[in-house]
N, CA and C atoms as an extended XYZ file, in Angstrom:
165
Properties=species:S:1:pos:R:3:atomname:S:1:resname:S:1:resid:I:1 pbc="F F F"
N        46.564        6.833        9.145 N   UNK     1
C        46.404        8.242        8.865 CA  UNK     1
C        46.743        9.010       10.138 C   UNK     1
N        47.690       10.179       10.081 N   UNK     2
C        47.579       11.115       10.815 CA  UNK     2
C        47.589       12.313       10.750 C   UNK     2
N        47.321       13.398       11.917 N   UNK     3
C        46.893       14.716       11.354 CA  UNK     3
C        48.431       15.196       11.471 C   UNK     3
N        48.419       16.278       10.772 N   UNK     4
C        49.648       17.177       11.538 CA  UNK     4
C        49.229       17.845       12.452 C   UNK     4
N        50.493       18.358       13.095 N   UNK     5
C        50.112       18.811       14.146 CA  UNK     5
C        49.618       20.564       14.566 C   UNK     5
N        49.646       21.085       13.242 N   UNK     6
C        49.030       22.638       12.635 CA  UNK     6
C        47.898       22.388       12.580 C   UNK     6
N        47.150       20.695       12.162 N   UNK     7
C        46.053       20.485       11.848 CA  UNK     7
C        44.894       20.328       13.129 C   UNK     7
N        44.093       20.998       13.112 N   UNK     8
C        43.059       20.353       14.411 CA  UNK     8
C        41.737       19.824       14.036 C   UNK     8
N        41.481       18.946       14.274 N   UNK     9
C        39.831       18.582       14.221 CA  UNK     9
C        39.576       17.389       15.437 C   UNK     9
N        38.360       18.643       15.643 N   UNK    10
C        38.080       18.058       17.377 CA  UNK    10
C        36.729       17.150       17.347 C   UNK    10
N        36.826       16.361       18.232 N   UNK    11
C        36.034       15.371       18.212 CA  UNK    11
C        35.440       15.217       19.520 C   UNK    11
N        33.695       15.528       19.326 N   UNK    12
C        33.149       15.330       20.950 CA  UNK    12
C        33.704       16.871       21.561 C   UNK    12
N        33.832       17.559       20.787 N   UNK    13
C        34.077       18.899       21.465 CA  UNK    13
C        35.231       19.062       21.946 C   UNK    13
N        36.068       18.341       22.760 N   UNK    14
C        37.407       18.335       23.870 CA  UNK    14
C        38.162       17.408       23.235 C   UNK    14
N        38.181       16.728       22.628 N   UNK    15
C        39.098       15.808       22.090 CA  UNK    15
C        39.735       16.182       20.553 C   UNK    15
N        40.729       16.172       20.689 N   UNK    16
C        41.700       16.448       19.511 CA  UNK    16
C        42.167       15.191       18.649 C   UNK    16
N        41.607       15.196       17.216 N   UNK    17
C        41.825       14.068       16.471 CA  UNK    17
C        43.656       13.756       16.418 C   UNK    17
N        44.364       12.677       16.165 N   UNK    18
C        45.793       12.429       16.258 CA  UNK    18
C        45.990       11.362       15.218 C   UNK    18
N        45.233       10.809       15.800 N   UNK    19
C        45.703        9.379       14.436 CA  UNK    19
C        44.470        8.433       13.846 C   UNK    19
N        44.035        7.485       13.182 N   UNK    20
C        43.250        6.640       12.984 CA  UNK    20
C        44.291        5.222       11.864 C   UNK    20
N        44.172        4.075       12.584 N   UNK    21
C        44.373        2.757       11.745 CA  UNK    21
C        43.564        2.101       11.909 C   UNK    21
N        43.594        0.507       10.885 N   UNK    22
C        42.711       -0.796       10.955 CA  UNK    22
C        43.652       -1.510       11.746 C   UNK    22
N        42.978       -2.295       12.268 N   UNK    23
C        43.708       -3.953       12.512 CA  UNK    23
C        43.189       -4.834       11.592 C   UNK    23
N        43.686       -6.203       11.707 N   UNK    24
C        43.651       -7.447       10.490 CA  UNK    24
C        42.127       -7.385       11.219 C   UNK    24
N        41.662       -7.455       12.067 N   UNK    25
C        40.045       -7.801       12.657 CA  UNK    25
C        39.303       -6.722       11.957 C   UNK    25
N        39.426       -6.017       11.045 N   UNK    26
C        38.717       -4.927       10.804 CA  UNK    26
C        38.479       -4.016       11.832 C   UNK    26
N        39.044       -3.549       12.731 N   UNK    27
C        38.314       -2.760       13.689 CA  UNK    27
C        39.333       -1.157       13.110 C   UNK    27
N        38.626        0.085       13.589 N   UNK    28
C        39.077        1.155       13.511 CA  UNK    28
C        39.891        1.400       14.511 C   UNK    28
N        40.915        1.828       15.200 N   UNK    29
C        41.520        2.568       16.292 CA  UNK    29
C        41.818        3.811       15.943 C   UNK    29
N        41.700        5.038       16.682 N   UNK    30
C        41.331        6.412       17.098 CA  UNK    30
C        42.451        6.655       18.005 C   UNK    30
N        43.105        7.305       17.644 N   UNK    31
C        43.594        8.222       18.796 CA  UNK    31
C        43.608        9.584       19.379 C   UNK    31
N        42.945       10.113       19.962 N   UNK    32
C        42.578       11.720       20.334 CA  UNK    32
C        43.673       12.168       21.539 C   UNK    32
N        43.744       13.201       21.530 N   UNK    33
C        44.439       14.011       22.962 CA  UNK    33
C        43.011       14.603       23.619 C   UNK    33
N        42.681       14.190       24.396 N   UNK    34
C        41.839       15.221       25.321 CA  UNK    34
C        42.242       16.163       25.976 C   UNK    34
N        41.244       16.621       26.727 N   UNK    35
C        41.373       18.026       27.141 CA  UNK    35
C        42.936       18.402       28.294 C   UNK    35
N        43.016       17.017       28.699 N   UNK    36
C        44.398       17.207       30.106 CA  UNK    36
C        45.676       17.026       28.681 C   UNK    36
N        45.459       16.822       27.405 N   UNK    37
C        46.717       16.136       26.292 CA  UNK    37
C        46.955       14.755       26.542 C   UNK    37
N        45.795       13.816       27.497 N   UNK    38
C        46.617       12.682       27.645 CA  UNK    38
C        45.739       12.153       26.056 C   UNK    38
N        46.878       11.176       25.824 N   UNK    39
C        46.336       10.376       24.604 CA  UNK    39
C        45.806        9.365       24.889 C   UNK    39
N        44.571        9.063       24.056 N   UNK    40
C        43.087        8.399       24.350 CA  UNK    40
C        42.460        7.664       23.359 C   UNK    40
N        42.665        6.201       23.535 N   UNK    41
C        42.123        5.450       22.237 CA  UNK    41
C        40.906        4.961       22.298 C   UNK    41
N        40.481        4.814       21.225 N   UNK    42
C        38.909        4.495       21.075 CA  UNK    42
C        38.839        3.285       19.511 C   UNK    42
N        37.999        2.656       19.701 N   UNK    43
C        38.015        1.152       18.779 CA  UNK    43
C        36.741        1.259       18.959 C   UNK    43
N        36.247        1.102       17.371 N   UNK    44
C        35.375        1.002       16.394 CA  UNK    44
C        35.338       -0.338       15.748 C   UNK    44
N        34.247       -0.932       15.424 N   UNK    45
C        34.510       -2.088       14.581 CA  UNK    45
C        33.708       -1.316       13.278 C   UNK    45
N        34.113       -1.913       11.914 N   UNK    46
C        33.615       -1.792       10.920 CA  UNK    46
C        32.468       -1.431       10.665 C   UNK    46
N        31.294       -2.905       11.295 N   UNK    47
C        30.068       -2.582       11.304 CA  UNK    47
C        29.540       -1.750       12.215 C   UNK    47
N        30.481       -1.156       13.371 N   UNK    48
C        29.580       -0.013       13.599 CA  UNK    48
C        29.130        1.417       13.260 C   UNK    48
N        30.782        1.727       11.905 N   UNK    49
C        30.417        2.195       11.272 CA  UNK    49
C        29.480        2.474       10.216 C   UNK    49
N        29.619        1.299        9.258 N   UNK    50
C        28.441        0.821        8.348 CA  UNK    50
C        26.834        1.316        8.560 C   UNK    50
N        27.042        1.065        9.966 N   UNK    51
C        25.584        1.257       10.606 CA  UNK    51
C        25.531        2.362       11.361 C   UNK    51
N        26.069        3.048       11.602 N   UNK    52
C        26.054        3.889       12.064 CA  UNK    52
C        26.505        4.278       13.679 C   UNK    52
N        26.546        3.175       14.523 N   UNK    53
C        25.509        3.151       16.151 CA  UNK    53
C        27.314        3.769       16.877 C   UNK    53
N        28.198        3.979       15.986 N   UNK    54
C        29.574        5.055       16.803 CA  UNK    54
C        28.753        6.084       16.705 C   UNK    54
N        27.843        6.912       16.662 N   UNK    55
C        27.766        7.948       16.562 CA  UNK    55
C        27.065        8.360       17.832 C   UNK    55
C-alpha cells in the first residue's frame, strides 16, 4: 500500500506516512518521511499488532 502524494497522514506527529508491506515472516514494514524528508523504516511483527504493544 501506498499513499499518494496529495495524501498526508502523519504519524507520531513529524512523520509522514509513504508506504506499508508484509514480508513472507509476517512482519509489517512502514515507511515514513520525517521531519528533515529523509525516508525512515520501521518493522512491526504481526503479533505486535494483534496485541497491541506498537503503540
Amino acid at each position: 500500500m501506498e499513499a499518494k502524494q496529495v495524501t498526508t497522514l502523519l504519524i507520531n506527529g513529524n512523520e509522514h506516512f509513504r508506504y506499508a508491506t508484509i514480508t513472507e515472516e509476517n512482519q509489517i514494514v512502514i515507511g515514513v518521511l520525517d521531519s528533515n524528508k529523509e525516508l525512515k523504516h520501521r518493522i512491526i511483527s504481526l503479533d505486535e499488532v494483534l496485541i497491541g504493544k506498537h503503540l
